[in-house]
DSSP file (Angstrom, degrees, kcal/mol; ACC not computed):
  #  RESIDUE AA STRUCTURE BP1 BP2  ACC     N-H-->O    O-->H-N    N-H-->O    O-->H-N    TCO  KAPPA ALPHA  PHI   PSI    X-CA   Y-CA   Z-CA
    1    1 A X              0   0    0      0, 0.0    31,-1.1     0, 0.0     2,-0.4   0.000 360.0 360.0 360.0 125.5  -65.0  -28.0   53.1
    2    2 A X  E     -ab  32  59A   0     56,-2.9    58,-1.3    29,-0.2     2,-0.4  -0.696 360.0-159.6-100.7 158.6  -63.2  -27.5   50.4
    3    3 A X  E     -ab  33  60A   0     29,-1.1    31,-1.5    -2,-0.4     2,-0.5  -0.922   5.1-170.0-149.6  73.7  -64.1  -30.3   47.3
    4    4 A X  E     - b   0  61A   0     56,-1.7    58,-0.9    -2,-0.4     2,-0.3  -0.895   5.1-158.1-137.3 159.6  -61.9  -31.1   44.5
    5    5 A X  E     - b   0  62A   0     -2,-0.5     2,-0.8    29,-0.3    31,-0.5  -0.844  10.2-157.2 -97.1 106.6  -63.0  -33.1   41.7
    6    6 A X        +     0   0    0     56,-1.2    58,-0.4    -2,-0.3     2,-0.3  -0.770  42.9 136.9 -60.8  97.5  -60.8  -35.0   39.3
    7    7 A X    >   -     0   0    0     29,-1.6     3,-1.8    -2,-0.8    -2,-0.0  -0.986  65.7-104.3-146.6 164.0  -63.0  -35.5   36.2
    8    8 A X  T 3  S+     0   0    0      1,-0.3    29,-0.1    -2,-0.3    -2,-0.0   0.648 111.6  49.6 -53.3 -10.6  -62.7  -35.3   32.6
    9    9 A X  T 3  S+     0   0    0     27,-0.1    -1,-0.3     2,-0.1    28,-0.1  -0.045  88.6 116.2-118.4  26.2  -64.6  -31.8   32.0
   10   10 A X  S <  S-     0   0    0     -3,-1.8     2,-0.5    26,-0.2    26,-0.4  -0.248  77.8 -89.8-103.3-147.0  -62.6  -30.0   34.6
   11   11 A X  B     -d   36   0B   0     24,-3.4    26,-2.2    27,-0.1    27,-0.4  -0.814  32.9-139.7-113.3 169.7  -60.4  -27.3   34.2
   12   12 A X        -     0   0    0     -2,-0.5     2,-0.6    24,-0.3    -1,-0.0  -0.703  20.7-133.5-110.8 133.7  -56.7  -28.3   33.5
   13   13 A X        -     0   0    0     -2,-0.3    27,-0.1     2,-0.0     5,-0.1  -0.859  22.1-128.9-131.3 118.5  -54.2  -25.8   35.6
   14   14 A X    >>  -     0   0    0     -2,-0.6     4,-0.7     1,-0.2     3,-0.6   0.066  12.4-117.9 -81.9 178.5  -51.8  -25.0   33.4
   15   15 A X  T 34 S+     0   0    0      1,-0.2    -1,-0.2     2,-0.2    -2,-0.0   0.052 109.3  53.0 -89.6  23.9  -47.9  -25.5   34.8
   16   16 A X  T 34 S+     0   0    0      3,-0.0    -1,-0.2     2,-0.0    -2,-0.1   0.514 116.8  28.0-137.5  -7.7  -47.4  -21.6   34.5
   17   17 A X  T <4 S+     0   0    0     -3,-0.6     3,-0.3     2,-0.1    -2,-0.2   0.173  84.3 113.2-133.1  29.8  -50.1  -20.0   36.2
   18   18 A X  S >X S+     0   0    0     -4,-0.7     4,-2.0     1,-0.2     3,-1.6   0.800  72.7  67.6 -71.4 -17.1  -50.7  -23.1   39.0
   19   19 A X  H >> S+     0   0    0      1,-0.3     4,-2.7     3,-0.1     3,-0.9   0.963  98.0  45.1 -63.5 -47.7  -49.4  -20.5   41.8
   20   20 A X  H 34 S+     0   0    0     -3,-0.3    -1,-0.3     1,-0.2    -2,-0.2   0.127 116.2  48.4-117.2  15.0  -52.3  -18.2   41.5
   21   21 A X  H <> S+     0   0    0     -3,-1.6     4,-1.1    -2,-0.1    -1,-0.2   0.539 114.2  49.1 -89.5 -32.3  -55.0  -21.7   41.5
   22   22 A X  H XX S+     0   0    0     -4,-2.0     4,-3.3    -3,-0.9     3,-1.0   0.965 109.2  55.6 -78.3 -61.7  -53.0  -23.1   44.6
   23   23 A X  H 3< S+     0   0    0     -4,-2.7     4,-0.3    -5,-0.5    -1,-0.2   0.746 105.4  45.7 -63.1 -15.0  -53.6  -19.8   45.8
   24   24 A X  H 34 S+     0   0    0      2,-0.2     3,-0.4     1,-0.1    -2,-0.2   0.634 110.3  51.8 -41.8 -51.4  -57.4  -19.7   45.5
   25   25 A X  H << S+     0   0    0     -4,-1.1     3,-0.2    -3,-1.0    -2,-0.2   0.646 106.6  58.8-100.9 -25.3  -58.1  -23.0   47.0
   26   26 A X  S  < S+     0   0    0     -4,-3.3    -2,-0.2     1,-0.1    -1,-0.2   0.593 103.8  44.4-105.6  26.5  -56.2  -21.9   49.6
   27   27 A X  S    S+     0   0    0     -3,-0.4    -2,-0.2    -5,-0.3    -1,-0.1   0.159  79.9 127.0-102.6  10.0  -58.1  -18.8   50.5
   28   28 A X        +     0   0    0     -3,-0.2     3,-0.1     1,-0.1    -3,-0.1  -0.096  23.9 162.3 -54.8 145.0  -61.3  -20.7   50.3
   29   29 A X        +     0   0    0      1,-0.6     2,-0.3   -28,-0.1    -1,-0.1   0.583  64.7  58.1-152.0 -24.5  -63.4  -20.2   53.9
   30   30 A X  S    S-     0   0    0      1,-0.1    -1,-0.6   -29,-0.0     0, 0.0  -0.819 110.1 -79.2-136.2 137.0  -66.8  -21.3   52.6
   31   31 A X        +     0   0    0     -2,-0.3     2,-0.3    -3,-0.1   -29,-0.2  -0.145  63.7 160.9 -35.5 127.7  -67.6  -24.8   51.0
   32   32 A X  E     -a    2   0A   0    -31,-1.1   -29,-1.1    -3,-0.1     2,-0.3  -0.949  32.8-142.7-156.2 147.6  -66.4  -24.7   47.2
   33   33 A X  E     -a    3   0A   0     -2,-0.3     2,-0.8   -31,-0.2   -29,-0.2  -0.975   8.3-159.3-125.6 131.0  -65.6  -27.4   44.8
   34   34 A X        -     0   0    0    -31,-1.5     2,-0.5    -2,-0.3   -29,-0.3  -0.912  17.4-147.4-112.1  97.6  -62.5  -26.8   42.4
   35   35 A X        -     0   0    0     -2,-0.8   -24,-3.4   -31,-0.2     2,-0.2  -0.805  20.1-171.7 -69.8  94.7  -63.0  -29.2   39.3
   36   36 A X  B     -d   11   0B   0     -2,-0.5   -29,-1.6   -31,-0.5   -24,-0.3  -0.572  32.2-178.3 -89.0 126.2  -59.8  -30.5   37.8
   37   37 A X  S    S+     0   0    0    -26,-2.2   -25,-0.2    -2,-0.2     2,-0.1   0.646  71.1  66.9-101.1   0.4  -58.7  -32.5   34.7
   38   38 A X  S    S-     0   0    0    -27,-0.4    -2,-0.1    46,-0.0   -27,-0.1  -0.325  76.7-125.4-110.3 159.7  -55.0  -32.6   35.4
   39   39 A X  S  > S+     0   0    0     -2,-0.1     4,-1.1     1,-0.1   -27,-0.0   0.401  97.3  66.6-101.4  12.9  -52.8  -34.1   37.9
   40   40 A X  H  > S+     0   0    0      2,-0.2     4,-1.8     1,-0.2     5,-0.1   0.845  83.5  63.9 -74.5 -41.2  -51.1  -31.2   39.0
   41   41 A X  H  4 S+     0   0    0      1,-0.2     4,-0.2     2,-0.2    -1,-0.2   0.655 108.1  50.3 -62.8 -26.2  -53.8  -29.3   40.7
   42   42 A X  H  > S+     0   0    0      2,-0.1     4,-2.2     1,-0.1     5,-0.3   0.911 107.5  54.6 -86.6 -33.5  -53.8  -32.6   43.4
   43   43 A X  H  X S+     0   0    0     -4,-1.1     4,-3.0     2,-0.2     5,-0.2   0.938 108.3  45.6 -52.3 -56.5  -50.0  -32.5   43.9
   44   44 A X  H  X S+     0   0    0     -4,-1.8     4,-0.5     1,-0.2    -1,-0.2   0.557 111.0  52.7 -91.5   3.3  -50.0  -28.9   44.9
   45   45 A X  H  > S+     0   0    0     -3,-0.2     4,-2.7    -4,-0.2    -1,-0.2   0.833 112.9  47.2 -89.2 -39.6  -53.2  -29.4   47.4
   46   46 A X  H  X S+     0   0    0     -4,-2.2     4,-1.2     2,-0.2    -2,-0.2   0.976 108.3  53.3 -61.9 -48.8  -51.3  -32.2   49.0
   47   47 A X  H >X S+     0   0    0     -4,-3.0     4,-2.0    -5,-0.3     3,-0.5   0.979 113.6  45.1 -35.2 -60.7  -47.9  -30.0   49.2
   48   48 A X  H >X>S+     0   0    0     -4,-0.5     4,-4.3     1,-0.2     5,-3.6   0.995 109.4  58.2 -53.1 -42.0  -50.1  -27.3   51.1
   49   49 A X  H 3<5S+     0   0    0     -4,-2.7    -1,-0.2     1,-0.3    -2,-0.2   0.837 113.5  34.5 -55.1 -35.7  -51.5  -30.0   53.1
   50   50 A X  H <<5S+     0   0    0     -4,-1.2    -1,-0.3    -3,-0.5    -2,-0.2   0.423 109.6  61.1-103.2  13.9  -48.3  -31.1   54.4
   51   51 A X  H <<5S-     0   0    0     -4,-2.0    -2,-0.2    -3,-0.9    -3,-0.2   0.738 118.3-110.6 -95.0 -47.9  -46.6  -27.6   54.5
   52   52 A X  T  <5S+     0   0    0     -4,-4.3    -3,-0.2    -5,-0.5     3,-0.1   0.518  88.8 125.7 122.1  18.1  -49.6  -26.9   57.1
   53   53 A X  S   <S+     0   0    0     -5,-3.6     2,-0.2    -6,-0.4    -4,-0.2   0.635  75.9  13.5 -91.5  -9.3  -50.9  -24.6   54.4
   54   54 A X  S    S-     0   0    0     -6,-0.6     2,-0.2    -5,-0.1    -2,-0.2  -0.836  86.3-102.4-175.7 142.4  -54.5  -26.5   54.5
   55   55 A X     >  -     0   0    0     -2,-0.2     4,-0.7    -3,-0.1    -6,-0.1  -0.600  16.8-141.5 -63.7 125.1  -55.9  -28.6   56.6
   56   56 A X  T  4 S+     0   0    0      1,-0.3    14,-0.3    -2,-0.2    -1,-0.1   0.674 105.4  45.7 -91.4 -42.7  -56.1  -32.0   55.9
   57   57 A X  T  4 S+     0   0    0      1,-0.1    -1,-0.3    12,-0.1    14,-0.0   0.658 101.4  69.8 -88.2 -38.5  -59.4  -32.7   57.2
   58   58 A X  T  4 S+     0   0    0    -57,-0.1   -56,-2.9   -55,-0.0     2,-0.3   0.636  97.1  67.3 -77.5 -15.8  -60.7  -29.3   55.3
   59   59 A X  E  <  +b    2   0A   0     -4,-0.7     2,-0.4   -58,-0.2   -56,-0.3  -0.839  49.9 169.7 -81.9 137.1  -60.1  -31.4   51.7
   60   60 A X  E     -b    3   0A   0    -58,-1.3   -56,-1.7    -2,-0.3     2,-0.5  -0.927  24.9-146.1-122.3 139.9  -61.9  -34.4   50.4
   61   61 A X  E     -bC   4  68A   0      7,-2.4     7,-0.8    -2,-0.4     2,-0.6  -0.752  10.1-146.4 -93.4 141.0  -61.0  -35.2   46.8
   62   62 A X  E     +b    5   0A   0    -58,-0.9   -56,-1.2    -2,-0.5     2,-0.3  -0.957  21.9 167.4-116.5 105.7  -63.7  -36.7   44.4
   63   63 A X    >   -     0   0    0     -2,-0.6     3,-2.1   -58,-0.2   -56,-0.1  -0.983  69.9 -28.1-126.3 116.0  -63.2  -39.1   41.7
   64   64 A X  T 3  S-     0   0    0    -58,-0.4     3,-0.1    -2,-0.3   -57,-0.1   0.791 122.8 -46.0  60.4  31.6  -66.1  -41.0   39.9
   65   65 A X  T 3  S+     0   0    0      1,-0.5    -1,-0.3     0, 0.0    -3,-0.0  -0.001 114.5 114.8  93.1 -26.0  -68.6  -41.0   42.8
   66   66 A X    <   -     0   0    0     -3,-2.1    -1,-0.5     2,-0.0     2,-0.2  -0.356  50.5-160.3 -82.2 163.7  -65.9  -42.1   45.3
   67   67 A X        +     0   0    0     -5,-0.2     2,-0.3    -3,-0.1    -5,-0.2  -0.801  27.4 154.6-106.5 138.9  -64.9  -39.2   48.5
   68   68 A X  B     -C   61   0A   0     -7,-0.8    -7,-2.4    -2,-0.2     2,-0.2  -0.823  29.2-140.3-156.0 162.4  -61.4  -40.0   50.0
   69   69 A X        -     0   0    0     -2,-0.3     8,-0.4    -9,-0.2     2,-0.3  -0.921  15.8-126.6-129.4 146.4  -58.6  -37.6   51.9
   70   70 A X        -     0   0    0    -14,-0.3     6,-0.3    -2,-0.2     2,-0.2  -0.660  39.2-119.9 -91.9 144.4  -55.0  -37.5   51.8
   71   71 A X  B >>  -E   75   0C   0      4,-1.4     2,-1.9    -2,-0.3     4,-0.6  -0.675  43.7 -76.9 -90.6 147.7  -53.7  -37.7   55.6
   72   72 A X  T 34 S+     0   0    0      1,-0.4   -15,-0.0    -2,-0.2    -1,-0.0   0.298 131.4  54.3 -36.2  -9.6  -51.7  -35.2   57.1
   73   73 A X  T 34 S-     0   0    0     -2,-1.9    -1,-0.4     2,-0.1   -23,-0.2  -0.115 122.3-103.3-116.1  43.3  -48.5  -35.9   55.4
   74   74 A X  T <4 S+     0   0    0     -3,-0.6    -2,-0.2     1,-0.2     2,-0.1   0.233  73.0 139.2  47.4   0.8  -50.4  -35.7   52.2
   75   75 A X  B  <  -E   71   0C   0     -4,-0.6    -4,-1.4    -2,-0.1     2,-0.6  -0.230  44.7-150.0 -36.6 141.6  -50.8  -39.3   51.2
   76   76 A X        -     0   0    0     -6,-0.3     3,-0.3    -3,-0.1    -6,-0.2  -0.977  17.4-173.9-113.7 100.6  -53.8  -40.5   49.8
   77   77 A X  S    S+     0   0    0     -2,-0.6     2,-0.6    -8,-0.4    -1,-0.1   0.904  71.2  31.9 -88.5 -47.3  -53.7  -44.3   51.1
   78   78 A X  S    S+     0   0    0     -9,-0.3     2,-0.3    -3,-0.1    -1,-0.2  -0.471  70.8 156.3-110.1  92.1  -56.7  -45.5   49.3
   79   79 A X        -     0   0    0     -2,-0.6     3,-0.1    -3,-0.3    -3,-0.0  -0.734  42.6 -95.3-127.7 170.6  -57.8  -44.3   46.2
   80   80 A X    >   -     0   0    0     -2,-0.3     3,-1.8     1,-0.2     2,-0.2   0.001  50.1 -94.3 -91.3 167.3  -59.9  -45.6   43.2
   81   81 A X  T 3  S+     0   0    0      1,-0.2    -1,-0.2     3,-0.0     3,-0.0  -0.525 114.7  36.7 -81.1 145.6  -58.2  -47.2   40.1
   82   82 A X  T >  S+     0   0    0     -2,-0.2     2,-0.8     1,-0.1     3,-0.6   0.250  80.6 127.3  73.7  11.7  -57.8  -44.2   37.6
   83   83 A X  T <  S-     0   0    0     -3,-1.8    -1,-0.1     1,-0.3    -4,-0.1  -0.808  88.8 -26.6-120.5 125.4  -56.9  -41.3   40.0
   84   84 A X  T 3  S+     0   0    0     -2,-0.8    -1,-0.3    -3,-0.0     4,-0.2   0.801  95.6 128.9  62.0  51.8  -54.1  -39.8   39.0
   85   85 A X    <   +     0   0    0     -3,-0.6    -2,-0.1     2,-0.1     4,-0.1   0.458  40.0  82.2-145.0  35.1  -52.8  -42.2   37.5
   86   86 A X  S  > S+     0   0    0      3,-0.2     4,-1.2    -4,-0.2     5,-0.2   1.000  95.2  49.8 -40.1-101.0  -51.7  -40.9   33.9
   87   87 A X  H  > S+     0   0    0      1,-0.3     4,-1.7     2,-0.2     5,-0.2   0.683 116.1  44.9 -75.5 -40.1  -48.5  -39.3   34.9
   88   88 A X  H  > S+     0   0    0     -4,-0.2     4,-5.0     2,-0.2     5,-0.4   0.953 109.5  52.7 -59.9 -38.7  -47.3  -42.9   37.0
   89   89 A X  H  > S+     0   0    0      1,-0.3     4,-2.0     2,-0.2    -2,-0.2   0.988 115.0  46.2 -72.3 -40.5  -48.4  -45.3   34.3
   90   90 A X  H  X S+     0   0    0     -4,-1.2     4,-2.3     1,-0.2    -1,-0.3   0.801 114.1  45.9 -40.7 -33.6  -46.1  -43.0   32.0
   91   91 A X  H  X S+     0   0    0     -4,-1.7     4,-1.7    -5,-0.2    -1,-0.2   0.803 108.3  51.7 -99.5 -22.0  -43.4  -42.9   34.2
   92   92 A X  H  X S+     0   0    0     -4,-5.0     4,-4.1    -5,-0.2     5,-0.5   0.921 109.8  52.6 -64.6 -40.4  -43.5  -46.6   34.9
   93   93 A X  H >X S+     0   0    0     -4,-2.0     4,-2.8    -5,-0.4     3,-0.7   0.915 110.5  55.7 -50.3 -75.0  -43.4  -47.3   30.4
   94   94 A X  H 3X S+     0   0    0     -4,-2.3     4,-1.0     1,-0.3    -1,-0.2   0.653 110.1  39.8 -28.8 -65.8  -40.3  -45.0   30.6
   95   95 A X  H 3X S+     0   0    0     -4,-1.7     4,-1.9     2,-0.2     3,-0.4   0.863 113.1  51.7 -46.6 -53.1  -38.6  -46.9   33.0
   96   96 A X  H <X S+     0   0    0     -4,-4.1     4,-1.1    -3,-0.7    -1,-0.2   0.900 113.1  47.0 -62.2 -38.6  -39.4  -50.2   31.7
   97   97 A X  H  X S+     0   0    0     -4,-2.8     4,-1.7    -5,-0.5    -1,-0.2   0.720 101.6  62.0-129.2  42.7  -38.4  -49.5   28.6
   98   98 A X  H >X S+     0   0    0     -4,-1.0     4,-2.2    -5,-0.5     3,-1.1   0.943 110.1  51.9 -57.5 -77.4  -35.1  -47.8   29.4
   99   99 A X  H 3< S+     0   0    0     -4,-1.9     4,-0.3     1,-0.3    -2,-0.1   0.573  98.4  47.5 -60.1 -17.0  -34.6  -50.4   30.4
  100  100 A X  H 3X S+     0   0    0     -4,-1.1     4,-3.5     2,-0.2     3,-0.3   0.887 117.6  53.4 -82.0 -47.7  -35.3  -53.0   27.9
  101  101 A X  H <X S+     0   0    0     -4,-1.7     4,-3.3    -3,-1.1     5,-0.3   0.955 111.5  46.7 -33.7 -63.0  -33.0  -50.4   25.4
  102  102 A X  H  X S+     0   0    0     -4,-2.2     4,-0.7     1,-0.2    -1,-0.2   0.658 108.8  53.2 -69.3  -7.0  -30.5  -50.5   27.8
  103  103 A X  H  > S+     0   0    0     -5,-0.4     4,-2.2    -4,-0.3     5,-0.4   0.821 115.1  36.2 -78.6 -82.9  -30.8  -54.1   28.0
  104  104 A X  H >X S+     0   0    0     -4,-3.5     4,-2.0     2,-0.2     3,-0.7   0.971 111.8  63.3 -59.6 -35.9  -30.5  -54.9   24.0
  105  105 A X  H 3X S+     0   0    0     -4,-3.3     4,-3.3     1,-0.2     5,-0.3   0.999 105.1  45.0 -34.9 -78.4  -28.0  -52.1   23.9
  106  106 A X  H 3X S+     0   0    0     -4,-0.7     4,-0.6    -5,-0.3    -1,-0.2   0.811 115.6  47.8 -29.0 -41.6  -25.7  -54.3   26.4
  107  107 A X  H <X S+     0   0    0     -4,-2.2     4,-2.1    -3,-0.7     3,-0.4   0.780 106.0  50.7 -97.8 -22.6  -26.2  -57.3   24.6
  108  108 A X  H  X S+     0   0    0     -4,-2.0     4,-2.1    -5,-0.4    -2,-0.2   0.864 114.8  51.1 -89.8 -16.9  -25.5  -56.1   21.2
  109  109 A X  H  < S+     0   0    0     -4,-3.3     4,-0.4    -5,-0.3    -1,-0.3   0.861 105.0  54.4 -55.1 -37.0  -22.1  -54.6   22.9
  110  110 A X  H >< S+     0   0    0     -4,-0.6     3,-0.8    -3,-0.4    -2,-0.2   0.844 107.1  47.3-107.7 -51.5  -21.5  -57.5   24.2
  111  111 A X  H 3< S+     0   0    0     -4,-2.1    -2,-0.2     1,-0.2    -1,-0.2   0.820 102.8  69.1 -24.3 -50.8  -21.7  -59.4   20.4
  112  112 A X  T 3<        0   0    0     -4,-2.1    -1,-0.2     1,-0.3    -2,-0.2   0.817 360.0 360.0 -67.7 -35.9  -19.6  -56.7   19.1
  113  113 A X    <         0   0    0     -3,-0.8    -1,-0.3    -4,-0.4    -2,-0.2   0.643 360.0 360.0 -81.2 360.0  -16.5  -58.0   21.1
């Protein structure tokens, strides 16, 4: 079974050498647990997972005492409040306030005329 753990003291895989981590975890044959502080390292286990590259059943991910698995198409359907979920809550602010710019932008256009 391969084991990884989302926690704060793991190692962060950096966005230039994540092929040669991905590869590692997936040449694993004996129980190992791959601790991770990043969300990147979960992305590219789910990718394998639905590329056929890993077994679905051969993960469980670990956050904060919890075990859950992503299902074959890589999905995670339930997982505990604060894993992974950095890179969303950023990407939701962006959006919201684009939009709120684009918003007072519009109006102050609209003033102008």
């Amino acid at each position: 079974m391969i084991t990884i753990e989302y926690c704060e003291h793991g190692n962060p895989v950096s966005d230039f050498n994540y092929s040669d981590w991905i590869h590692d975890v997936k040449k694993t044959t004996q129980d190992h647990t791959f601790r991770v502080s990043t969300q990147l390292p979960i992305d590219l286990v789910r990718l394998a997972i639905v590329r056929g590259e890993l077994s679905h059943s051969d993960v469980t991910f670990l956050y904060c005492g919890h075990c859950f698995q992503a299902n074959e198409y890589g999905a995670i359907q339930s997982r505990p409040t604060g894993f992974c979920d950095r890179i969303t809550g950023a990407s939701e602010d962006i959006l919201r306030c684009a939009m709120k710019k684009r918003k007072q932008e519009r109006s102050t256009n609209t003033k102008d005329i």
